[in-house]
RODO-2510 file (C-alpha; in nm, 4 decimals, decimal comma):
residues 321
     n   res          X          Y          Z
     1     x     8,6574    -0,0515     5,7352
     2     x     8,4188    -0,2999     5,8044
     3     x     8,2046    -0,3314     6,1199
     4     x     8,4335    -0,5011     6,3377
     5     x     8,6953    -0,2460     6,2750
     6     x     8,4873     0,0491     6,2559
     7     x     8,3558    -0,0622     6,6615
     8     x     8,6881    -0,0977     6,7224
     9     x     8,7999     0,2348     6,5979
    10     x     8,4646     0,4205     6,7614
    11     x     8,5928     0,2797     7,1333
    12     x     8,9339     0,3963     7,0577
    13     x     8,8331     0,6998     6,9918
    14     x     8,6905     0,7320     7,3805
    15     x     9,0354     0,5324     7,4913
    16     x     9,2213     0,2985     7,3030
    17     x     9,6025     0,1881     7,3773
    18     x     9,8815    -0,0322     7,1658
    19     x    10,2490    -0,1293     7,2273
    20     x    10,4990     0,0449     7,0139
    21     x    10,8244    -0,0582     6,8818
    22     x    11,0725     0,2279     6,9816
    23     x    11,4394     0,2908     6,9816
    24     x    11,5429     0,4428     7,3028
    25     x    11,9221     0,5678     7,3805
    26     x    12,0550     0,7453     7,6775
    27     x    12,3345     1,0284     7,6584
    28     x    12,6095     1,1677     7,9246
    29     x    12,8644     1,3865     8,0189
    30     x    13,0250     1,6651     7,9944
    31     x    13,0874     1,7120     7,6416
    32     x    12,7110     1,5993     7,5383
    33     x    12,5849     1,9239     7,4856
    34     x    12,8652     2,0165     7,2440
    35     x    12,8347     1,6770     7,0702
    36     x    12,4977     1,6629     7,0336
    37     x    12,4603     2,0498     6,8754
    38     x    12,6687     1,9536     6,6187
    39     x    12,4252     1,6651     6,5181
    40     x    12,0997     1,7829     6,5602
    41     x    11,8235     2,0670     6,3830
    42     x    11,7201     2,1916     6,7891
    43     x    11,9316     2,3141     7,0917
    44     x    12,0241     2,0909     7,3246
    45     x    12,1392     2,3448     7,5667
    46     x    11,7816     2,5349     7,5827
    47     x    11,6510     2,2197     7,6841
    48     x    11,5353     2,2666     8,0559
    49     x    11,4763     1,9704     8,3302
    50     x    11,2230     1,7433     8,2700
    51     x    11,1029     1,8698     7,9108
    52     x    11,1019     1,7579     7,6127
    53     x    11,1182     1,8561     7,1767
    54     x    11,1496     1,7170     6,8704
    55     x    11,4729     1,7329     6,6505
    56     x    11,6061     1,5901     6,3412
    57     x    11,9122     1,3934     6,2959
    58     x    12,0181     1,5390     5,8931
    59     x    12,2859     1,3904     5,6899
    60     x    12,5307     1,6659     5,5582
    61     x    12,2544     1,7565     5,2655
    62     x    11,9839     1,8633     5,5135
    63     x    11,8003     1,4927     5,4356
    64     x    11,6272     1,3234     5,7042
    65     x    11,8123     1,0161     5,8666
    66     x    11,5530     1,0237     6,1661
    67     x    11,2911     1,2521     6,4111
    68     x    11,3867     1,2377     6,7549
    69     x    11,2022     1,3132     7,0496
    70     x    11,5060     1,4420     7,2869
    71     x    11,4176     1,4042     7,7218
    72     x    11,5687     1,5922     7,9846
    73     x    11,5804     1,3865     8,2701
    74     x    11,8708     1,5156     8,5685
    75     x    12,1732     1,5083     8,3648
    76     x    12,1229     1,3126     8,0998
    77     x    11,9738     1,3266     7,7663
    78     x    11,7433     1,0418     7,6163
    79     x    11,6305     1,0091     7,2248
    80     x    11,3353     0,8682     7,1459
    81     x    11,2511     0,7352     6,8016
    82     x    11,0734     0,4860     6,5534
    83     x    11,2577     0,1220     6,5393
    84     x    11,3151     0,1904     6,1359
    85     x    11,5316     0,4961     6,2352
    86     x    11,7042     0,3702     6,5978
    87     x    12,0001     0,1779     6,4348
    88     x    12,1098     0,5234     6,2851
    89     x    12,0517     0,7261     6,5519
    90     x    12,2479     0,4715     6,7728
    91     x    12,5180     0,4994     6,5191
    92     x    12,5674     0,8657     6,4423
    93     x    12,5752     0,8778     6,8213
    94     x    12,8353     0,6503     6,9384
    95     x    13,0958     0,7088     6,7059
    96     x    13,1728     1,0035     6,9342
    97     x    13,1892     0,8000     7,1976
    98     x    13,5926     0,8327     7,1843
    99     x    13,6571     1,1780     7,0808
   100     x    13,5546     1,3213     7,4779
   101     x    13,3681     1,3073     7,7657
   102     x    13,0387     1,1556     7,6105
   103     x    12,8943     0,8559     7,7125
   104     x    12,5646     0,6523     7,5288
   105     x    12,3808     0,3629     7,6173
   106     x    12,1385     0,2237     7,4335
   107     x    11,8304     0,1329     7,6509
   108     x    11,5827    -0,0295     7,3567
   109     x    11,5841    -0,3669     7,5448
   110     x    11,4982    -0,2240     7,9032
   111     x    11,1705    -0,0332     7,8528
   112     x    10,8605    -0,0457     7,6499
   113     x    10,6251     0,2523     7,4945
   114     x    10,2219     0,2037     7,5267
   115     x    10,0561     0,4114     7,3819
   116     x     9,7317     0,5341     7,4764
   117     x     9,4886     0,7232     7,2756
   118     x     9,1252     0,8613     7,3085
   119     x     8,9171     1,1796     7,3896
   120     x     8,8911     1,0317     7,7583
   121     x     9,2749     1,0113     7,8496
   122     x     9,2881     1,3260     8,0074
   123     x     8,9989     1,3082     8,1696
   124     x     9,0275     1,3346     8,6073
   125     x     8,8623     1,0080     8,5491
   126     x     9,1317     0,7946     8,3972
   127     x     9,4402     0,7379     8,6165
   128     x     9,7107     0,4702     8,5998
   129     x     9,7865     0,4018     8,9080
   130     x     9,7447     0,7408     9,0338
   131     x    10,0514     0,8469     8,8167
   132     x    10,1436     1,1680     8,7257
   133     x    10,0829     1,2922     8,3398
   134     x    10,2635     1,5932     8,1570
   135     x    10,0417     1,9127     8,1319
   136     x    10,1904     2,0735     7,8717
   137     x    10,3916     1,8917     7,5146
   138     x    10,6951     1,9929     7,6209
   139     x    10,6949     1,8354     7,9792
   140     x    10,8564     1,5010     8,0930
   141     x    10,6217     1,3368     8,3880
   142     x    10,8603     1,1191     8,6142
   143     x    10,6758     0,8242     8,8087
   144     x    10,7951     0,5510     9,0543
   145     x    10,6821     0,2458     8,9696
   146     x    10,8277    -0,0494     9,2306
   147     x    11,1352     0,1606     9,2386
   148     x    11,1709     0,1966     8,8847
   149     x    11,1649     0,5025     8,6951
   150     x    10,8545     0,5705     8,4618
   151     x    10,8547     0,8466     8,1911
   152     x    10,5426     1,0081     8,0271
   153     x    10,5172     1,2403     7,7444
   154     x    10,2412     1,3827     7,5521
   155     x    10,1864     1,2084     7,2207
   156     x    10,2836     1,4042     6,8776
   157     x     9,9607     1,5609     6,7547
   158     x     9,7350     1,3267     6,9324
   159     x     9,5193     1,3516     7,2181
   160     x     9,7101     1,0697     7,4383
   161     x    10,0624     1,0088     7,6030
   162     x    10,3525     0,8009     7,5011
   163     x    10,4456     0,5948     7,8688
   164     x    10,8249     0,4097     7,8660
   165     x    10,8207     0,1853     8,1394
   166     x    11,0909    -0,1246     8,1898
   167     x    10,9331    -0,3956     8,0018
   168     x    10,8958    -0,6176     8,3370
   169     x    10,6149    -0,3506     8,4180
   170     x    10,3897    -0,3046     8,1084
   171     x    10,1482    -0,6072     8,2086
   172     x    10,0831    -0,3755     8,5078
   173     x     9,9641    -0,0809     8,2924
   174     x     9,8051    -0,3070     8,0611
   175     x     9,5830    -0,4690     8,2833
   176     x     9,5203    -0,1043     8,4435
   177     x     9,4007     0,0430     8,1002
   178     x     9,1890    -0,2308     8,0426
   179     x     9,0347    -0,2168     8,4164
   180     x     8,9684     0,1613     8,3298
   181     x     8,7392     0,0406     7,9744
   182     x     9,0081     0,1194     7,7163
   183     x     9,0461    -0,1116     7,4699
   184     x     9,3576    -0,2363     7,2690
   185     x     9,4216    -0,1043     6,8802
   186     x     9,4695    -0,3151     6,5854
   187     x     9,7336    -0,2384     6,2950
   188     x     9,4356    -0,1179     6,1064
   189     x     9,2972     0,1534     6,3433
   190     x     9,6535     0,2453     6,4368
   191     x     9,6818     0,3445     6,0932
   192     x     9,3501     0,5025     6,0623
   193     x     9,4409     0,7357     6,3596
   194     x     9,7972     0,8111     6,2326
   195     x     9,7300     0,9212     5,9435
   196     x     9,4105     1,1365     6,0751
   197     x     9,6492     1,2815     6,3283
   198     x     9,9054     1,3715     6,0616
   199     x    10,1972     1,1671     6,1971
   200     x    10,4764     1,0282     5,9255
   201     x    10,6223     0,7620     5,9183
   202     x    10,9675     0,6831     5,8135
   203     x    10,9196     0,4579     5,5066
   204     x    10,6047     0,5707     5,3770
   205     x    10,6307     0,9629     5,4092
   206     x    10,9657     1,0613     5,5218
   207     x    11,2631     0,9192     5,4684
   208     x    11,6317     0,9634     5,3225
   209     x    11,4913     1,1888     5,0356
   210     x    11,3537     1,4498     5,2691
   211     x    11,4766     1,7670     5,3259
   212     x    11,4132     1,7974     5,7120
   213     x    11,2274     2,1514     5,6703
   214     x    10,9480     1,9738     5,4085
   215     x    10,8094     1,8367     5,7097
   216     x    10,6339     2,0909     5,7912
   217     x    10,7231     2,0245     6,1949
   218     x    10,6835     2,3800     6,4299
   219     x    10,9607     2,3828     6,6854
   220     x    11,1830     2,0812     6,5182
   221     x    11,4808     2,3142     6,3901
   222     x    11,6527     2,5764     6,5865
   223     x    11,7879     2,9110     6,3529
   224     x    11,9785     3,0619     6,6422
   225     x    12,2232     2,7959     6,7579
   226     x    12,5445     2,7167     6,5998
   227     x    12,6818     2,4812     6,2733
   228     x    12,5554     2,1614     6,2961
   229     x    12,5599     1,8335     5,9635
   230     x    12,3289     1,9503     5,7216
   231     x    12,2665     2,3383     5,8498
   232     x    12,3991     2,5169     5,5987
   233     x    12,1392     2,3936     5,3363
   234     x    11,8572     2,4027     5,5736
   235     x    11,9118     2,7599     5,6803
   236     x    11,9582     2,8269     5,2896
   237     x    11,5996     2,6903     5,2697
   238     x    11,5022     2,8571     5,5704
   239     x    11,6083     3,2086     5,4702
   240     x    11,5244     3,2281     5,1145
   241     x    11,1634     3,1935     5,2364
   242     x    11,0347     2,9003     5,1886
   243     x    11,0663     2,4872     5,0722
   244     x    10,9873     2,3797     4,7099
   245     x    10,7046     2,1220     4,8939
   246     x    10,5728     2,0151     5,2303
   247     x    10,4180     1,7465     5,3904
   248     x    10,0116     1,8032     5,4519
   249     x     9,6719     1,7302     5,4374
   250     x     9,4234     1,5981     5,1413
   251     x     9,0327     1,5713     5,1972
   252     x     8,8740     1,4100     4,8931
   253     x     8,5500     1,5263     4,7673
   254     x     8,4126     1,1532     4,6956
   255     x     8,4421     0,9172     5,0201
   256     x     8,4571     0,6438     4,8450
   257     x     8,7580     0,6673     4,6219
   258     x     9,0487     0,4488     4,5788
   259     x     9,3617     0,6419     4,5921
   260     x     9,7005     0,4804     4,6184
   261     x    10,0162     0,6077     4,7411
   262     x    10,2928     0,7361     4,5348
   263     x    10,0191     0,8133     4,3266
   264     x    10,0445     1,2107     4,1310
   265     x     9,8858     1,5373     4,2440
   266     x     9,7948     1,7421     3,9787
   267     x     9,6723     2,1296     3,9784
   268     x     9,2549     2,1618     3,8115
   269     x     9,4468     2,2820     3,5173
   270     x     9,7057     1,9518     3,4729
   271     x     9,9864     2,0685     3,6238
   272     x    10,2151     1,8035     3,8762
   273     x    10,1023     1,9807     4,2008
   274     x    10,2606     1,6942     4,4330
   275     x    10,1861     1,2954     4,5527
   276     x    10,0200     1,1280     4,7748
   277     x    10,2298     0,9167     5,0784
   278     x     9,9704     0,7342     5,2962
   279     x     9,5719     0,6968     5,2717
   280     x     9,3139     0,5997     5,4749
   281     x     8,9441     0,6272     5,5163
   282     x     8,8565     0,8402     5,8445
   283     x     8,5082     0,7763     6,0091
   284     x     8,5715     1,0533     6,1986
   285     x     8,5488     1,3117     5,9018
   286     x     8,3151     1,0454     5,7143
   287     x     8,6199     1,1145     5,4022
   288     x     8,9163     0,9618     5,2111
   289     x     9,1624     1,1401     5,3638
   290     x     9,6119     1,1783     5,2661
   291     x     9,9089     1,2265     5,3599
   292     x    10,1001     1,4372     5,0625
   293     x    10,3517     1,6121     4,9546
   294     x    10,2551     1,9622     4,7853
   295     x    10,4142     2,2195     4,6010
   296     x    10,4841     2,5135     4,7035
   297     x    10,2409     2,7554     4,5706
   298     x     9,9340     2,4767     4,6257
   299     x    10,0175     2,4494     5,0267
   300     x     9,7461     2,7359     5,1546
   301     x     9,4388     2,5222     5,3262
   302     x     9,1429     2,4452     5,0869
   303     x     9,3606     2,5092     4,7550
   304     x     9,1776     2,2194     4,5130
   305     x     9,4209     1,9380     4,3763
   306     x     9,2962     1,6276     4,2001
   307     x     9,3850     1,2689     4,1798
   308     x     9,2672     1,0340     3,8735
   309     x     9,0351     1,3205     3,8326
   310     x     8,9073     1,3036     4,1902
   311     x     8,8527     1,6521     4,3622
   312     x     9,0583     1,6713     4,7211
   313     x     9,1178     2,0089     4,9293
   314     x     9,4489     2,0783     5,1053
   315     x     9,3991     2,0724     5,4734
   316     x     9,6550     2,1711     5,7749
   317     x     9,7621     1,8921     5,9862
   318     x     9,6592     1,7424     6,1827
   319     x     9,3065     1,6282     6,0399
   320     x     9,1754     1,6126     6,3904
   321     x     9,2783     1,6840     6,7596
***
């Protein structure tokens, strides 16, 4: 990074906040739970008012067509996810629009997710307009903004929140964040901070090739609830004992080496151990740090990999808090 970005990533680090492209759909009625079991790795019906979890939409091999944050909010369910996955999620869901009572509308073009980052978001100090923020992961803050109904929820292994507001709104909270001293995030620190808060990104570390358990995710797949697309092979996976890789963490003994993606893991004794899926340099841990997928018996934190001959230790995600 050079000094411009490296000022840029020390202030976001404090509080730092970017707009995010994100699909956003809204289900109903009285059939959705039943639907939406049958299409997703988590219960629906064990979700409780104004909460929150993650899911996976699989395809009927246990592969990943997209994560999903699901919301709870009175009697309707909303799914969250990355613009590269929405289109599918929007699909899979309304092609049961006919077969009962379940309703979708897609709400993409009404609301807008900022972001916002930083060891000081939590602090009593920082307030948006007085508005209420979600104490725990799994909560769903509802505000009032002009009449209009606000959502916050904590942001996926980052210290921050993810706000959807309608989109006539976010030059309110922009203006806000900046009043309070936060400052705005470039592409380059955004990447810098996803990949030091282990979040993947459909594309680059996940995508139709991945088995929905090698992510690695706590609390993404339910084992108790009924058949759903896909369950049979990821309960195979599940119960068997373990996956044949996962997504985690590389630190690499030399800061200053050049490692590509896609490039090969290997074991200290030349045996394919894995590859890498994103890279970045974090200031934070002063490293080269990765995204990866290992093997199976190479997963346990601090095993030793190498890459071109580079040393790098296998770390637990996230990186940092």
């Amino acid at each position: 990074m050079n000094e411009d970005s490296l000022k840029e990533y020390e202030m976001a680090r404090g509080a730092g906040f970017y707009m995010q492209k994100r699909g956003l759909i809204e289900v109903s009625g009285a059939e959705a739970v039943m639907f939406l079991n049958g299409l997703i790795t988590n219960d629906a019906k064990t979700l409780a008012e104004n909460s929150c979890m993650l899911s996976a939409f699989p395809n009927a091999q246990g592969r990943l067509l997209a994560i999903v944050r699901v919301l709870k909010i009175e009697d309707k369910f909303i799914f969250e996810t990355e613009s590269e996955t929405y289109e599918k999620v929007l699909q899979n869901l309304t092609r049961f629009t006919l077969a009962g009572d379940f309703k979708v509308r897609d709400l993409t073009e009404e609301f807008s997710c900022l972001s916002i980052l930083g060891d000081s978001v939590q602090s009593s100090k920082f307030k948006v307009r007085g508005f209420e923020f979600p104490a725990s992961k799994n909560e769903v803050a509802i505000n009032d903004l002009n009449g209009e109904k606000v959502f916050v929820i904590r942001t996926f292994r980052a210290n921050g929140f993810d706000i959807f507001a309608p989109k006539t709104s976010r030059g309110i909270f922009i203006d806000e964040l900046k009043n309070l001293g936060a400052i705005e995030i470039g592409e380059e620190t955004r990447e810098v901070l996803r990949v030091e808060n282990g979040i993947p990104k459909y594309g680059v570390d996940i995508d139709e090739a991945t088995i929905v358990p090698e992510l690695g995710i706590d609390g993404l797949i339910s084992y108790n609830k009924g058949c759903y697309i896909g369950q049979e092979i990821i309960a195979r996976i599940h119960f068997r004992g373990h996956v044949a890789k996962q997504l985690t963490g590389l630190i690499f003994e030399d800061e200053r080496a050049e490692i590509k993606q896609n490039t090969e893991l290997k074991t200290l004794q030349g045996k394919n151990a894995g590859k890498i899926t994103s890279t970045v340099f974090s200031p934070k841990l002063d490293k080269q740090i990765a995204l990866a997928y290992v093997r199976y018996d190479y997963l346990p934190e601090g095993t030793e990999l190498t890459v071109d001959e580079t040393k790098a230790q296998v770390k637990n995600l996230p990186f940092v808090g």
